[in-house]
C-alpha positions in Angstrom: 0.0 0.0 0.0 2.5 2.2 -0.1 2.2 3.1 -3.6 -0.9 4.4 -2.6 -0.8 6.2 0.8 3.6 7.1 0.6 2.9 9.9 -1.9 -0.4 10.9 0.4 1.4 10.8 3.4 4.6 12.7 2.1 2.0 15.6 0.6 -0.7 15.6 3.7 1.4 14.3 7.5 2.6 17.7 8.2 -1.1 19.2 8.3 -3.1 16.5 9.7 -4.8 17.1 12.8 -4.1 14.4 15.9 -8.0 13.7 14.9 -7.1 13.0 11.7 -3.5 11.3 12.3 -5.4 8.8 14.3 -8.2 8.3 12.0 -5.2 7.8 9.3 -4.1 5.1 11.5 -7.5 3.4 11.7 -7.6 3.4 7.7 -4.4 1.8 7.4 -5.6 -1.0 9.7 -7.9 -2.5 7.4 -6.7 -4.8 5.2 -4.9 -4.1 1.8 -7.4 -5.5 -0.5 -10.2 -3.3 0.5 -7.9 -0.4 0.4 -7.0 -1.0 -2.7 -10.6 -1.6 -4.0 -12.3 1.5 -2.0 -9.2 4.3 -3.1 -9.6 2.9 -6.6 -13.3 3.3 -6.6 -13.9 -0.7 -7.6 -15.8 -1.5 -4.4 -18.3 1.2 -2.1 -16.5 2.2 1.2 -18.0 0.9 4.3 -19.9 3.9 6.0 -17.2 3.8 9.0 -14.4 4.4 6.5 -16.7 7.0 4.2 -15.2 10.3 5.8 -13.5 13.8 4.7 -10.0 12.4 5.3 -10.5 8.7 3.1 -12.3 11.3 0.4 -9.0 13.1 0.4 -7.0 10.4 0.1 -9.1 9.3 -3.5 -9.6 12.8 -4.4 -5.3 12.3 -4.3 -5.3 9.9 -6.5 -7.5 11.7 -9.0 -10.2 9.3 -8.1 -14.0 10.7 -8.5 -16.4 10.4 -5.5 -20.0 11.2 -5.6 -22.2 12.0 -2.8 -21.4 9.8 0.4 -17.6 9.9 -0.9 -18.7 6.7 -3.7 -17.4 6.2 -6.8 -19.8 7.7 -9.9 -18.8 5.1 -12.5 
């Protein structure tokens, strides 16, 4: 994963909030295949993973995100 969140973190660690460092943390806990599938937009995020910080992390990765942060495709 860290093609995916290296580049994010080396843009976004310096002006995350403690909030959002630990939320960061709690994304990186789940496992590497639904990663994978919710930043690339193949599979919805679960609602507990659906917030401002995981939208900015897909958003990153010039991935589009309709309303609730899914994928429009």
């Amino acid at each position: 994963m860290d093609f995916i969140f290296g580049r994010f973190t080396d843009e976004w660690i310096d002006r995350m909030s403690d909030t959002e460092l630990d939320e960061f943390e709690r994304i990186l806990d789940a496992g590497d295949t639904e990663l994978f599938l919710w930043v690339a937009g193949q599979m919805p995020v679960p609602a507990e993973y659906d917030t401002e910080l995981f939208r900015r992390i897909r958003a990153f990765h010039g991935v589009p995100a309709g309303p609730g942060g899914q994928d429009l495709t």
